[in-house]
Structure formats: C-alpha cells, structure tokens
GUFIDREN-543740 format. One line per field, with one value per residue (C-alpha): residue in three letters; x, y, z. Coordinates in nm, 3 decimals, decimal comma. Layout:
N
aa	(Ala_...)
east	(X_...)
north	(Y_...)
up	(Z_...)
END
This chain:
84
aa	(Unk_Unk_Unk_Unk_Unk_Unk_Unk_Unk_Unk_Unk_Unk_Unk_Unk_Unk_Unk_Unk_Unk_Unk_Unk_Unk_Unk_Unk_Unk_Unk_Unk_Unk_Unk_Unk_Unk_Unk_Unk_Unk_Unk_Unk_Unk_Unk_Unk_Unk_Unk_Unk_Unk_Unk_Unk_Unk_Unk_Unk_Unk_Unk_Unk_Unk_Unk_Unk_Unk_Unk_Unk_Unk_Unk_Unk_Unk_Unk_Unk_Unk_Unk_Unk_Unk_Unk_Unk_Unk_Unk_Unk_Unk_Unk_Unk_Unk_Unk_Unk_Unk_Unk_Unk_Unk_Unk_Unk_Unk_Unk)
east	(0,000_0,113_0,140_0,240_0,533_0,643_0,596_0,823_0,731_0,832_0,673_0,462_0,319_0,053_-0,042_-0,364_-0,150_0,171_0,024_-0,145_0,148_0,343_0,027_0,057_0,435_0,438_0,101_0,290_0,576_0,395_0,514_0,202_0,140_-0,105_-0,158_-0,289_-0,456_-0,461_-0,755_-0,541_-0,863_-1,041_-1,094_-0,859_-0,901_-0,767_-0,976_-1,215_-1,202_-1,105_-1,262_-1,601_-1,491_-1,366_-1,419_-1,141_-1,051_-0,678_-0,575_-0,397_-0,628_-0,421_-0,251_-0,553_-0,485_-0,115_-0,052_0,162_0,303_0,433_0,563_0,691_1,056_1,170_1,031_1,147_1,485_1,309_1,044_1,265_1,455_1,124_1,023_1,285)
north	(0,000_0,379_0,577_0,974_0,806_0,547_0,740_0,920_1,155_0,951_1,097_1,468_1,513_1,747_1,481_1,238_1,013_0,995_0,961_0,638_0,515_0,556_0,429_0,071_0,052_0,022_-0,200_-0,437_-0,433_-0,485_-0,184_-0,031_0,334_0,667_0,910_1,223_1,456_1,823_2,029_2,368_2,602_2,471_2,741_2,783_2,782_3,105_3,323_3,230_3,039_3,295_3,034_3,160_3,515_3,443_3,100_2,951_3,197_3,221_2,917_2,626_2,347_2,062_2,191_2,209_1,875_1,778_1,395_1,343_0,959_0,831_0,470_0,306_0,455_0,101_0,123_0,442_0,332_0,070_0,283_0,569_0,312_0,183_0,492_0,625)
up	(0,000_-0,051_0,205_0,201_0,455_0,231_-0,161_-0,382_-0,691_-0,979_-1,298_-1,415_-1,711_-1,859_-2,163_-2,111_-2,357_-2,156_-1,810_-1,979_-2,074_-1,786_-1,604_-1,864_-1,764_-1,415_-1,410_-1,645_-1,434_-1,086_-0,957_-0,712_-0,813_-0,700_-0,956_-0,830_-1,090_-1,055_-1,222_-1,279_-1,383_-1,081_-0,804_-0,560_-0,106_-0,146_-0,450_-0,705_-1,049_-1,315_-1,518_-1,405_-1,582_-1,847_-1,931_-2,141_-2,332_-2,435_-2,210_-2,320_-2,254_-2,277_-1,915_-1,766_-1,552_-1,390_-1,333_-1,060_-1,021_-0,706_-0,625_-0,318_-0,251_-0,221_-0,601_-0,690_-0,892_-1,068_-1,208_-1,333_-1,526_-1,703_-1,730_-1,920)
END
C-alpha cells in the first residue's frame, strides 16, 4: 500500500496520452502506483475560479490537468529506469 510516509514523486506530465502510458508501464511491471490529478482552472481555497470570468478563453487546454506519479521509494529506482 502507498502511504504519504512510504511514496516518492516519480513521474509529471501534462499529456492524457503519456500519463497512460506511464500508467501501462508500471502495471505491467507490478510496480504499485497513485496518480494524483490536478484540475489547474479549478478554483482555488484562497480566491475564485477565473474560469467563471472568463471561461477559457486564451488558455492552453491541454494543461488544464497535472498527473503526478508516485511509487513506493523502495520502487522508486526501478520505475525511473522503465520509465525512461
């Protein structure tokens, strides 16, 4: 099982396509892995969405969402190397 004690940040990408590959790796592998996604137009704690002002207007939509990879640190080497 992860754990935020026993992870490490492996892998970010922006692209749908890559994260999915990276995703088909380590399952292949049998390395264990949490992907956490990140919505960047969603609103923030802090202020509101500009999103709800001005829509999507002159944003690059294919950064809208971060995938962050972790794996086990005891997994870490292994998955760099078959990551690439």
């Amino acid at each position: 099982m992860i754990t935020v004690f026993n992870r490490k940040q492996v892998f970010v990408t922006y692209d749908v396509k890559k994260q999915a590959q990276i995703r088909e790796i380590l399952a292949a592998n049998g390395i264990d892995y949490y992907v956490k996604t990140v919505n960047r137009q969603s609103a923030s704690a802090l202020g509101g969405s500009d999103r709800a002002r001005t829509g999507t207007l002159g944003q690059r939509l294919d950064l809208a969402y971060e995938y962050i990879f972790y794996v086990r640190k005891v997994d870490f080497e292994r998955a760099r190397n078959l990551i690439g």
